[in-house]
C-alpha positions in Angstrom: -11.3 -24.1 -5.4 -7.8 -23.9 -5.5 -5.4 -20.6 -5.5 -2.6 -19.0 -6.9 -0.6 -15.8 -7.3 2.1 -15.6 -10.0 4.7 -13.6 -8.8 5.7 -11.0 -11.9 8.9 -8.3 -12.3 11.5 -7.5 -13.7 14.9 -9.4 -12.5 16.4 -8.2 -9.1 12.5 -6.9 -7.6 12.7 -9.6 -4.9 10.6 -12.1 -6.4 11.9 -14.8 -4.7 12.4 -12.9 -1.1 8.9 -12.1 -1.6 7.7 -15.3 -1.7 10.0 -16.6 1.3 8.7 -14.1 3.2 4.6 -14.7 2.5 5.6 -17.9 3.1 7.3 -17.7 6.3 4.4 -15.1 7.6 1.8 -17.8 6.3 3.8 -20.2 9.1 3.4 -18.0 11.3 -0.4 -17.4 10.6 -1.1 -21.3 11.0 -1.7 -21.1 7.1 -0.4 -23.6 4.4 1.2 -20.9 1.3 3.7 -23.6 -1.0 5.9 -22.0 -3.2 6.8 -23.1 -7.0 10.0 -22.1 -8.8 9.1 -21.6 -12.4 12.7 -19.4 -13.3 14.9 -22.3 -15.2 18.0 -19.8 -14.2 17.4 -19.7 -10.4 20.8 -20.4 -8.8 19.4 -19.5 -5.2 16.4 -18.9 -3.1 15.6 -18.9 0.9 12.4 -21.5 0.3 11.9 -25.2 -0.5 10.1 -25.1 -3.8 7.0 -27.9 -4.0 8.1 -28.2 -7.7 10.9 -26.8 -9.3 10.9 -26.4 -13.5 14.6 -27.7 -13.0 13.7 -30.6 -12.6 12.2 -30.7 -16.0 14.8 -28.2 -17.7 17.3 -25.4 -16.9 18.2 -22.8 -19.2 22.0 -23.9 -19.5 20.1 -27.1 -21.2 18.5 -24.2 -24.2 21.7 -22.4 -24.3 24.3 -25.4 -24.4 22.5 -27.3 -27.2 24.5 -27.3 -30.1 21.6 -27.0 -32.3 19.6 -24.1 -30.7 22.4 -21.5 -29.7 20.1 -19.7 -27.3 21.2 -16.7 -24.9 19.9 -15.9 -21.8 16.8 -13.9 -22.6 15.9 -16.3 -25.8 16.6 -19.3 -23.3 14.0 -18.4 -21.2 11.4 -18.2 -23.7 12.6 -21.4 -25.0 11.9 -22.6 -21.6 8.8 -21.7 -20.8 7.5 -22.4 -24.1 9.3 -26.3 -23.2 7.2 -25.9 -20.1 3.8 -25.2 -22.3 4.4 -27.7 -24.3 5.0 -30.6 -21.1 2.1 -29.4 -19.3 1.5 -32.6 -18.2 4.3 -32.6 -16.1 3.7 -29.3 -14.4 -0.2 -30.8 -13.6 0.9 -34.2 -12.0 3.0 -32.1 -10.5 0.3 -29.9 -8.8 -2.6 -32.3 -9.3 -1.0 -35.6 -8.7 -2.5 -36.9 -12.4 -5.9 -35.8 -11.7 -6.6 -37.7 -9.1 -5.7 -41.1 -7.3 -3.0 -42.1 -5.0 -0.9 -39.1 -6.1 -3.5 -36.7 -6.0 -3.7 -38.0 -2.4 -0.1 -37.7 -1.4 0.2 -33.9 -3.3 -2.6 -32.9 -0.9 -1.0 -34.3 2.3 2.4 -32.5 0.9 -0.1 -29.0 0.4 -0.9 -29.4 4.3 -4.7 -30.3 3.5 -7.4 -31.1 0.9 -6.3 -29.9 -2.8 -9.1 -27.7 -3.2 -7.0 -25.8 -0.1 -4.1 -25.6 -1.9 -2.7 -21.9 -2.1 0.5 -21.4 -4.0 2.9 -18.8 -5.0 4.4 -19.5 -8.5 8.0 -17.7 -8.7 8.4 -16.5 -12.2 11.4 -15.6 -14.3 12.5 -12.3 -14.4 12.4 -11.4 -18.2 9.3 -9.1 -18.3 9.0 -9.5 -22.1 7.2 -12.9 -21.4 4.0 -11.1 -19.5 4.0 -8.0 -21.1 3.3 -8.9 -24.9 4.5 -12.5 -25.7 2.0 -15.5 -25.2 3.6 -18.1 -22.6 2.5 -16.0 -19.9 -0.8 -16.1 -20.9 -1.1 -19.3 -21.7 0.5 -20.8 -18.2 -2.5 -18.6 -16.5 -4.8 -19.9 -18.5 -3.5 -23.6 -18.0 -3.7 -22.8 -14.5 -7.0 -21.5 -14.3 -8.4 -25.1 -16.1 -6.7 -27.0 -13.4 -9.2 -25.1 -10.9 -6.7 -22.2 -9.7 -8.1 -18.6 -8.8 -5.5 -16.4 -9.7 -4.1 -13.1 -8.9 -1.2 -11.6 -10.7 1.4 -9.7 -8.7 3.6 -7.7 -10.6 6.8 -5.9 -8.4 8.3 -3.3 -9.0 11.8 -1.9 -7.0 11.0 1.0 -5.0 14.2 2.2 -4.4 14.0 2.9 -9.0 10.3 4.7 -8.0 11.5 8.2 -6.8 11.4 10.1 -9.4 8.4 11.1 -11.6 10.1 9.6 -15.3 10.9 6.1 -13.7 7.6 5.9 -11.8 6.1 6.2 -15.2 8.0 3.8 -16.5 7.3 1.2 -14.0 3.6 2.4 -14.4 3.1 1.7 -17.9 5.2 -1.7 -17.4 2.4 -2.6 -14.7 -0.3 -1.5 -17.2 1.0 -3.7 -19.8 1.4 -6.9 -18.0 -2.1 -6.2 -16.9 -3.4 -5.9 -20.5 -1.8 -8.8 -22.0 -2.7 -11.2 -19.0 -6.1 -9.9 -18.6 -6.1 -11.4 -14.5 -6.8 -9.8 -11.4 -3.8 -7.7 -10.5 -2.5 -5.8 -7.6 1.1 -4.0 -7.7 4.2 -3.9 -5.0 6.4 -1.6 -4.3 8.9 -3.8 -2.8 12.4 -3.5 -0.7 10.7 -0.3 1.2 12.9 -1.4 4.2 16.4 -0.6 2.2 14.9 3.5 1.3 16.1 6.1 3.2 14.0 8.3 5.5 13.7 11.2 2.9 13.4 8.5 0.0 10.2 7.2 1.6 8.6 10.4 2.6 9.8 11.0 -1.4 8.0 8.0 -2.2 4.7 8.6 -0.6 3.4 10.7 -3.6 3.5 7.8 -6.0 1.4 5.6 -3.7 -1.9 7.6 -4.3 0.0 9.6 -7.4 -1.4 12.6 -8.9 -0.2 11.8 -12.3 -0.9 15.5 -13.9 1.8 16.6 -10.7 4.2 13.9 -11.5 4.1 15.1 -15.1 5.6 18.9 -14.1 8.8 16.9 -13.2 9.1 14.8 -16.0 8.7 17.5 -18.9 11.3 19.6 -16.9 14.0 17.3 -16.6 15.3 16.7 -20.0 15.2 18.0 -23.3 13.1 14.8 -24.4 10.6 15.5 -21.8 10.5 19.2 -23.1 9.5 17.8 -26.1 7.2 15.3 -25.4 5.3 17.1 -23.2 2.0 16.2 -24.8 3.2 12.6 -24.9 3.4 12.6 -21.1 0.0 14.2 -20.5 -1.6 11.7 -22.7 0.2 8.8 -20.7 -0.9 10.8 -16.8 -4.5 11.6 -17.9 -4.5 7.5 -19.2 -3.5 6.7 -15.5 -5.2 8.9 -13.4 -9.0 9.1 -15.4 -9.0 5.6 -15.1 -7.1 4.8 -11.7 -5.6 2.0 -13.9 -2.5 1.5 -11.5 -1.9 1.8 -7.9 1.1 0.1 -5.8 1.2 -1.3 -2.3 4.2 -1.0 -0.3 5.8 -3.9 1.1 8.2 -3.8 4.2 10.0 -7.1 4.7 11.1 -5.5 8.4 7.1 -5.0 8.9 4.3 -7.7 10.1 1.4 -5.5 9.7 2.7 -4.3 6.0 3.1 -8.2 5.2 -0.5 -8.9 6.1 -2.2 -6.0 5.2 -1.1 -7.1 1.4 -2.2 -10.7 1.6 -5.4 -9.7 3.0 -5.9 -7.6 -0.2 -4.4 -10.2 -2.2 -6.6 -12.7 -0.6 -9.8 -10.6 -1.5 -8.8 -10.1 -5.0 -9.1 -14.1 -5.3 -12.0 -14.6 -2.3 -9.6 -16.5 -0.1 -11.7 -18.4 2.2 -15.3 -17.2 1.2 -16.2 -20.5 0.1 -15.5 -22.1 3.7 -18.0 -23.0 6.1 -19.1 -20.8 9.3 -18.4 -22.6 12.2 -21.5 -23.0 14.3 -21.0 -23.7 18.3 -23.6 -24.6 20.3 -23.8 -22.7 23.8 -25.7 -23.9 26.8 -27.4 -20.8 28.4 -25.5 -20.5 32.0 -26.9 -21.8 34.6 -28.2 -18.7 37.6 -26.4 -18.8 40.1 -28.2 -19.2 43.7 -29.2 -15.7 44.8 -29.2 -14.5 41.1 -32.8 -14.1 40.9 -33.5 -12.5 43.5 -30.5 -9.9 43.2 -32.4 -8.9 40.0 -36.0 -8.4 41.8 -34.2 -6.5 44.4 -32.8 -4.1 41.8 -36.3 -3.6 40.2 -37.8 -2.8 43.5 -35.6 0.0 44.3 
């Protein structure tokens, strides 16, 4: 079995920093985490992708044709859908052709056997692809015939989660991507370490939220909330009866908050249950001279 988490959010939500950074904790765990840039308009990133979709075509290419006359936002569709449409690229890519010398030499570049492989795929930032247009879909689904357990993680800027109208937002953005991908899904609150000290003890009400609470600021702060006041109680008693959404905070600045969400991650996708137990065999220790009778003296006392 091989694994995967797509990396999901809107643009500027540290995507990319999020994947450096599991990356670089993975190193540091003695794990093996590869990172693949799927964003056709990535300029920059701190990690060495294992396969980058610019190799195979960059959204300048969509929105330079003479014939197409893309923008940015239809660009990236046009991309991914490109990308869809060569999947064969993208799986000798990963899978070295199914097998083979290349198959052999993508393992060795993985760090071990392909069905060890565990990589992060760094998506673009347009949200409109995951939450109701197909490619998304369709490249999970792709990905789950080529063997991959996948978990979806879907980031979300903490520092626009402090107040009760954009945490519902963000919310029902989460909830979406959820229902069109239909994958097993865990949220991040990311850039924690750039929030103040007041913003985060702010912020610690939306982690386990009480959605019917948030709702008294929402319906007070504007004259559309004051009218769709039954509106928003629909949407909190939607999140909170079914405990559809709930974010994990991520701390770049923190270890512990770094591992404790790829531990979860890694249980959503049952990382490492499939591996053997390692057996030792022990020799019982030899008695030392004297050992024997110490224990028949303690008895007789």
């Amino acid at each position: 079995m091989r694994y995967a988490q797509v990396v999901i959010g809107p643009a500027g939500s540290g995507k990319s920093t999020y994947c450096s950074f599991m990356q670089r904790h993975a190193q540091d765990s003695k794990r093996v985490i590869e990172v693949v840039n799927l964003d056709p308009a990535a300029e920059h990133f701190d990690y060495q992708p294992l396969v980058d979709i610019r190799d195979l075509i960059q959204l300048d290419d969509a929105m330079d044709d003479e014939e197409l006359h893309y923008g940015p936002n239809g660009g990236l569709v046009f991309c991914l859908e490109f990308l869809i449409e060569n999947q064969d690229w993208l799986k000798n890519q990963l899978c070295g052709g199914g097998g083979g010398d290349d198959g052999d030499e993508v393992a060795e570049e993985l760090g071990g056997e392909p069905d060890d492989d565990y990589i992060l795929f760094d998506m673009p930032g347009q949200i409109e692809l995951f939450t109701h247009l197909n490619m998304g879909k369709q490249l999970v689904q792709l990905l789950e015939s080529w063997n991959f357990r996948i978990c979806t993680v879907f980031l979300v800027d903490s520092q626009f989660m402090i107040d009760g109208a954009k945490f519902l937002s963000g919310t029902m953005a989460a909830l979406s991507v959820m229902a069109n991908l239909e994958m097993p899904h865990v949220n991040v609150l990311t850039k924690m370490d750039l929030l103040s000290k007041g913003a985060k003890k702010q912020l610690d009400k939306y982690l386990d939220p009480d959605a019917r609470a948030l709702l008294g600021d929402v319906t007070e702060e504007s004259a559309w909330g004051r009218q769709h006041r039954k509106l928003s109680a629909a949407i909190g008693s939607l999140i909170e009866d079914f405990s559809l959404v709930r974010f994990v905070p991520m701390n770049v600045d923190d270890e512990e908050s770094i591992q404790d969400l790829l531990l979860q991650i890694d249980n959503v996708i049952q990382y490492g249950e499939d591996a053997d137990v390692k057996v030792h065999d022990f020799d019982p220790p030899e008695e030392e001279e004297g050992d024997e009778g110490t224990c028949r003296n303690i008895f007789d006392m």
